[in-house]
Structure formats: structure tokens, C-alpha cells
N, CA, C and O atoms as CSV, one atom per row, in Angstrom:
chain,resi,resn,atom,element,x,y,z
A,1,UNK,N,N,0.837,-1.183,0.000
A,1,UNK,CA,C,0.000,0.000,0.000
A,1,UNK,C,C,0.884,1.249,0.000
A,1,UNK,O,O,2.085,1.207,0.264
A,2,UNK,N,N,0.010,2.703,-0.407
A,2,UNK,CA,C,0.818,3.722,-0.572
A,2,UNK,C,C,1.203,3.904,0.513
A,2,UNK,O,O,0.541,3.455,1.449
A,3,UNK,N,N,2.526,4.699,0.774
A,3,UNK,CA,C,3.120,5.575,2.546
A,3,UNK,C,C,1.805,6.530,2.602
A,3,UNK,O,O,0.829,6.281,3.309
A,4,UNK,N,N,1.941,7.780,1.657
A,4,UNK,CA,C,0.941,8.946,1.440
A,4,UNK,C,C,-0.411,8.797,1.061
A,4,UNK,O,O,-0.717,8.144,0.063
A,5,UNK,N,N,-1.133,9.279,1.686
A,5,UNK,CA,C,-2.694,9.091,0.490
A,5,UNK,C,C,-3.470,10.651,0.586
A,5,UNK,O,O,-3.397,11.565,1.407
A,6,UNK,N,N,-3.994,10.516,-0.278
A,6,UNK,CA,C,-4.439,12.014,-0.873
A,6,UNK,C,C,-6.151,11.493,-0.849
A,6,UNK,O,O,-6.487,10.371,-1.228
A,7,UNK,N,N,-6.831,12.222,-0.486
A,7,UNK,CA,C,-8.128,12.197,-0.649
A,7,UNK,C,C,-9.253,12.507,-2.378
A,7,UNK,O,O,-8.774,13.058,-3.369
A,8,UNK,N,N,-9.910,12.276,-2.341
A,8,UNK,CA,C,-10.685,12.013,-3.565
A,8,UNK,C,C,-12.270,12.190,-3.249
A,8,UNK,O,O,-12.965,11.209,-2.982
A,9,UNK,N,N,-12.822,13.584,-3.300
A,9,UNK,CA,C,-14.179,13.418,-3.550
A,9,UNK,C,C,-14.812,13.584,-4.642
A,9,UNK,O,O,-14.602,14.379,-5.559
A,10,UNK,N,N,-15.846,12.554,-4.468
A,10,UNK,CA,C,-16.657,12.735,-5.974
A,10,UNK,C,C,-18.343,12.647,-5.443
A,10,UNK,O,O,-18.662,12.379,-4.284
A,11,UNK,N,N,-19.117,12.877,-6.332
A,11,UNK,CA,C,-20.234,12.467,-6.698
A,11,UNK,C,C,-21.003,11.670,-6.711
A,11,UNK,O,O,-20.301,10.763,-7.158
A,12,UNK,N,N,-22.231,11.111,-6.532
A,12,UNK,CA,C,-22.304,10.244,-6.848
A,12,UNK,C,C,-24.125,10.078,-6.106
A,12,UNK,O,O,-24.675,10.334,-5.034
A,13,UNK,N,N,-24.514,9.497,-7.461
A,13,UNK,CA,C,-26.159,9.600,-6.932
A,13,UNK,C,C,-26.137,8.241,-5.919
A,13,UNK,O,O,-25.339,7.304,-5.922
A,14,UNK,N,N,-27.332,8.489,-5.039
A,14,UNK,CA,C,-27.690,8.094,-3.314
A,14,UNK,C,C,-27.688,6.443,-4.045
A,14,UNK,O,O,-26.770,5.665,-3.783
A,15,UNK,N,N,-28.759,6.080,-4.915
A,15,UNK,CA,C,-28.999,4.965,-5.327
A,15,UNK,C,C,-27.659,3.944,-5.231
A,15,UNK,O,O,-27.378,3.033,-4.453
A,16,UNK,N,N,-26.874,4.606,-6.544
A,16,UNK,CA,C,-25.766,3.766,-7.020
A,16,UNK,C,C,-25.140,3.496,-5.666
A,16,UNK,O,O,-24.790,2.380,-5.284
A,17,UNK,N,N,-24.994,5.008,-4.737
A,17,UNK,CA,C,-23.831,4.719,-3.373
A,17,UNK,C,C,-23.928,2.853,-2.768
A,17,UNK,O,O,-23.352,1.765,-2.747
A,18,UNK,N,N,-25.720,3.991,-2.164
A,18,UNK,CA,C,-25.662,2.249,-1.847
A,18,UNK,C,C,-25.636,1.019,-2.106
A,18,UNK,O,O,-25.024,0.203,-1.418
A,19,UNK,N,N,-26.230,0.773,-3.025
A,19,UNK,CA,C,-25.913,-0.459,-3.896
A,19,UNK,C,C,-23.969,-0.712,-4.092
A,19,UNK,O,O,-23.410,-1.809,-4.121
A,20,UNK,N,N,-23.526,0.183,-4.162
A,20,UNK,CA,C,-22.140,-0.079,-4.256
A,20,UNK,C,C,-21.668,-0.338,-3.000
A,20,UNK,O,O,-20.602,-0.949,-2.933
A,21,UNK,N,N,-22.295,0.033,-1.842
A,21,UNK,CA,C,-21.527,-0.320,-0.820
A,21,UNK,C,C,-22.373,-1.418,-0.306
A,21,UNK,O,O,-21.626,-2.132,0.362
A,22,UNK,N,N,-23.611,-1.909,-0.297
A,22,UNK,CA,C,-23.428,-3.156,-0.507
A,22,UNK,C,C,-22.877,-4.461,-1.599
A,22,UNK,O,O,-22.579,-5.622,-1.318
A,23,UNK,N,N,-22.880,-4.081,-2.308
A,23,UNK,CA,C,-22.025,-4.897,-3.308
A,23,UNK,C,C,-20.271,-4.996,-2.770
A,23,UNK,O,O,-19.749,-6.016,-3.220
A,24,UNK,N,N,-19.653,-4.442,-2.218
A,24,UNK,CA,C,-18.708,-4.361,-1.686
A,24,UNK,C,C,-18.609,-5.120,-0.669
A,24,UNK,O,O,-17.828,-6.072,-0.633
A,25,UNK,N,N,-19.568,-4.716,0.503
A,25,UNK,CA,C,-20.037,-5.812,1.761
A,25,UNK,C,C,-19.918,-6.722,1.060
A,25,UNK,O,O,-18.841,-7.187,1.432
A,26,UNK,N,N,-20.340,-7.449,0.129
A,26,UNK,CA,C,-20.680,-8.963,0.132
A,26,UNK,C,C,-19.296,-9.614,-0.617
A,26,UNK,O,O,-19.176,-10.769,-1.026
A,27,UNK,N,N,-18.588,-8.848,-0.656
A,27,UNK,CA,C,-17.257,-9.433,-1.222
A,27,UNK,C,C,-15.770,-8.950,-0.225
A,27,UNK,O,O,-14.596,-9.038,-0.583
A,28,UNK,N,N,-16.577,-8.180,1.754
A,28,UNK,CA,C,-15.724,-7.858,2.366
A,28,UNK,C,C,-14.874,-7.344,2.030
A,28,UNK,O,O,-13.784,-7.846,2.302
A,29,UNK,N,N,-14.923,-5.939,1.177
A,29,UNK,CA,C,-14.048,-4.637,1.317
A,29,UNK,C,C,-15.057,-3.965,1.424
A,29,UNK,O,O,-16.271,-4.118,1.287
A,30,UNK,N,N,-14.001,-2.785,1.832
A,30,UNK,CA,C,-14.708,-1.503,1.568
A,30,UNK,C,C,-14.950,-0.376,0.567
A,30,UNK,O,O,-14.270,-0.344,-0.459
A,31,UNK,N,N,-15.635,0.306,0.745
A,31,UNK,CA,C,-15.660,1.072,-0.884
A,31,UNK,C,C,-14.435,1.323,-1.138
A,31,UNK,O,O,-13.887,0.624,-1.989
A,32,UNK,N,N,-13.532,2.580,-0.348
A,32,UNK,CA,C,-12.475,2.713,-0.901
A,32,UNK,C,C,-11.322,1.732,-1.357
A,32,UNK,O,O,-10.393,2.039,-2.103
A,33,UNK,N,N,-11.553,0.469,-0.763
A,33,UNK,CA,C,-10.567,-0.498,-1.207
A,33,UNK,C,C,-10.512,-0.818,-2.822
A,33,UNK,O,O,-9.604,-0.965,-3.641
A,34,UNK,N,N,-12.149,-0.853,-2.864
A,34,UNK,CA,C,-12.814,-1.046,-3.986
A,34,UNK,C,C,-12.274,-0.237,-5.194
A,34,UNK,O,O,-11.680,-0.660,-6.186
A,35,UNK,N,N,-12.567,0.819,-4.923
A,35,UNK,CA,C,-12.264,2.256,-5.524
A,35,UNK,C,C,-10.751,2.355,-5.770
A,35,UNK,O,O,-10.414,2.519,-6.942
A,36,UNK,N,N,-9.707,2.273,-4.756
A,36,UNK,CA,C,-8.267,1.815,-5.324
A,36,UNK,C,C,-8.121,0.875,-6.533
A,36,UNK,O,O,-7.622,1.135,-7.628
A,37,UNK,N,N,-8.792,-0.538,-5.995
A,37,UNK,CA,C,-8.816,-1.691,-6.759
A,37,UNK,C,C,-9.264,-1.186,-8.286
A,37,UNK,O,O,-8.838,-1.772,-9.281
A,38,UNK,N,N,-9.975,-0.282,-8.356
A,38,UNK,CA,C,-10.012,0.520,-9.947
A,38,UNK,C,C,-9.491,1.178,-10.587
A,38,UNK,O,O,-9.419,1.180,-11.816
A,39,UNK,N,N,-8.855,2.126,-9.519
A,39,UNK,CA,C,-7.956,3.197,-9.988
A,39,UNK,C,C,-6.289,2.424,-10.614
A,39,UNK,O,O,-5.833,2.771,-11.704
A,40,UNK,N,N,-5.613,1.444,-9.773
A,40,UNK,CA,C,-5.071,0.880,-10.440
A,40,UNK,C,C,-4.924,0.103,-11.629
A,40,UNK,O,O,-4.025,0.119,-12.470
A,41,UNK,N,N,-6.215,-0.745,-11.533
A,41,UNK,CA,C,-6.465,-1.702,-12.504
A,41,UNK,C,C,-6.832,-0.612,-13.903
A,41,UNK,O,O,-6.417,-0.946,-15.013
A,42,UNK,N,N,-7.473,0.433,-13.766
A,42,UNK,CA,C,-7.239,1.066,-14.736
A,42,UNK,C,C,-6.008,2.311,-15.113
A,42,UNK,O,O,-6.028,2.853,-16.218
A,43,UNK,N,N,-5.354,2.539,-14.458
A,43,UNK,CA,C,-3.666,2.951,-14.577
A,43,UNK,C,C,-2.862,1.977,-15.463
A,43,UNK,O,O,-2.185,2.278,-16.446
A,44,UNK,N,N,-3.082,0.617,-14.873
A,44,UNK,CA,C,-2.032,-0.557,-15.583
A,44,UNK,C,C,-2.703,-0.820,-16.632
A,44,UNK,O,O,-1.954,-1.262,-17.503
A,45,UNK,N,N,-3.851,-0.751,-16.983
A,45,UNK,CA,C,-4.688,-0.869,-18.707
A,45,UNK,C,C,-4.062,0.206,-19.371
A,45,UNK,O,O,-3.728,0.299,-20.552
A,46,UNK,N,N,-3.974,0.851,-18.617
A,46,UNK,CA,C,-3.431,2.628,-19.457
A,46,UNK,C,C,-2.070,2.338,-20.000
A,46,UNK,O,O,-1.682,2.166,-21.156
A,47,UNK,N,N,-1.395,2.329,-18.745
A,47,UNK,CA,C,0.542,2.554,-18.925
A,47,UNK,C,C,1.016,0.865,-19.306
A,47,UNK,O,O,1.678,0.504,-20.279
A,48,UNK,N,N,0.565,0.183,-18.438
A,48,UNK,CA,C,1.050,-0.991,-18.185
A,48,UNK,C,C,1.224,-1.488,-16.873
A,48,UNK,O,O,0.943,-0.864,-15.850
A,49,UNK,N,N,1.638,-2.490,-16.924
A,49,UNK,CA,C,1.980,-3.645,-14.965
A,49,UNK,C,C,3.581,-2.839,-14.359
A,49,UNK,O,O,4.068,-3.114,-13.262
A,50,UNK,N,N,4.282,-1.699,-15.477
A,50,UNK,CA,C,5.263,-1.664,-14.804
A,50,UNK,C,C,4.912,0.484,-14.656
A,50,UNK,O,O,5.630,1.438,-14.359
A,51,UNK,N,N,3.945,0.380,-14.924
A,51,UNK,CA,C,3.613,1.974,-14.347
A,51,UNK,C,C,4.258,2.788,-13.360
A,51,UNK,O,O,4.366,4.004,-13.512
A,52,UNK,N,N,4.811,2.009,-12.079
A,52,UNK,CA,C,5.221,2.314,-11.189
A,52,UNK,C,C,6.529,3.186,-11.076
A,52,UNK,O,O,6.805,4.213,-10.455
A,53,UNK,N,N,7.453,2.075,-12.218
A,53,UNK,CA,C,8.559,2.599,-12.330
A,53,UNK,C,C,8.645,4.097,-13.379
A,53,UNK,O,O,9.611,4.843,-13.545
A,54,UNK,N,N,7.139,4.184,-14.023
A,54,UNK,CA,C,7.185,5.218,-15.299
A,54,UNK,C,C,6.763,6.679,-13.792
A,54,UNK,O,O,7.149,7.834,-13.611
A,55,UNK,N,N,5.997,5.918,-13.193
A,55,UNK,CA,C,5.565,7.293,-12.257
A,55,UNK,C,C,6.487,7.616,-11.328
A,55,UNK,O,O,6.533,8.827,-11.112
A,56,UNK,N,N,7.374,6.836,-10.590
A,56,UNK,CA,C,7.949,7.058,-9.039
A,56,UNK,C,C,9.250,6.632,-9.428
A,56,UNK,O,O,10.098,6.503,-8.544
A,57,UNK,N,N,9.592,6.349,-10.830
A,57,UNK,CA,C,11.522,6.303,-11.448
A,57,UNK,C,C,11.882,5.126,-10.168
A,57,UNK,O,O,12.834,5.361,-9.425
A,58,UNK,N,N,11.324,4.277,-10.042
A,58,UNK,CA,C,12.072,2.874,-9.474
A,58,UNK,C,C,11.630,2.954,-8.145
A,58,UNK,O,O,11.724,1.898,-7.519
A,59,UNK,N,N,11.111,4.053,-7.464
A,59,UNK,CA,C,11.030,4.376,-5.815
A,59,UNK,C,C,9.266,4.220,-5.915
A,59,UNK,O,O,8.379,5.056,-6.090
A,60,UNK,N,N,9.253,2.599,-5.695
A,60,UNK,CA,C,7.965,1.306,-5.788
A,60,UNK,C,C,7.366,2.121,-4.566
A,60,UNK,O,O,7.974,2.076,-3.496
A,61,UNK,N,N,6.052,2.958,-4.692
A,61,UNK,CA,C,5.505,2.737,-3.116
A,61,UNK,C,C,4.495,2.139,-3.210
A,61,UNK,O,O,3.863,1.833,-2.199
């Protein structure tokens, strides 16, 4: 996991929330875990599996 984390608000109609955070419950995370689990998975679709080293020059956090 990151050292730093930066916050992220967004939007988001009442309906979808909840439904997303139960849908989450039932697979034991939490939204934001969830929400990481996307943000990466779509970073490494973008750049690639070695993104890390294109963003942070070898210094893996």
C-alpha cells in the first residue's frame, strides 16, 4: 500500500452509493478499497503492470 494518500471526492447519486456499498459488503471490502482496486487496474490498462517505475523512477511505493 501507498506511505501517502491524498483524498478524492466525488459524486455520486444516493442509489448507485448504496448499492455499491453493498455490493462491496458482500465481497468484504470496503468502498475505498474497492475504488483503489479501480484506480489501479485502470492505470495498468493505461501505462502498463510496470507503471510504477514510469511514475515514481524505481522508488515502488
Amino acid at each position: 500500500m501507498e506511505n501517502r494518500t491524498a483524498r478524492l471526492t466525488l459524486l455520486i447519486d444516493p442509489k448507485k452509493k448504496a448499492l455499491f456499498e453493498k455490493l462491496c459488503a458482500e465481497e468484504d471490502v470496503t468502498p475505498s478499497q474497492k475504488v483503489r482496486q479501480f484506480i489501479r487496474e485502470y492505470i495498468e490498462a493505461r501505462l502498463g503492470e510496470d507503471w510504477k517505475e514510469q511514475v515514481f523512477g524505481g522508488d515502488e511505493r
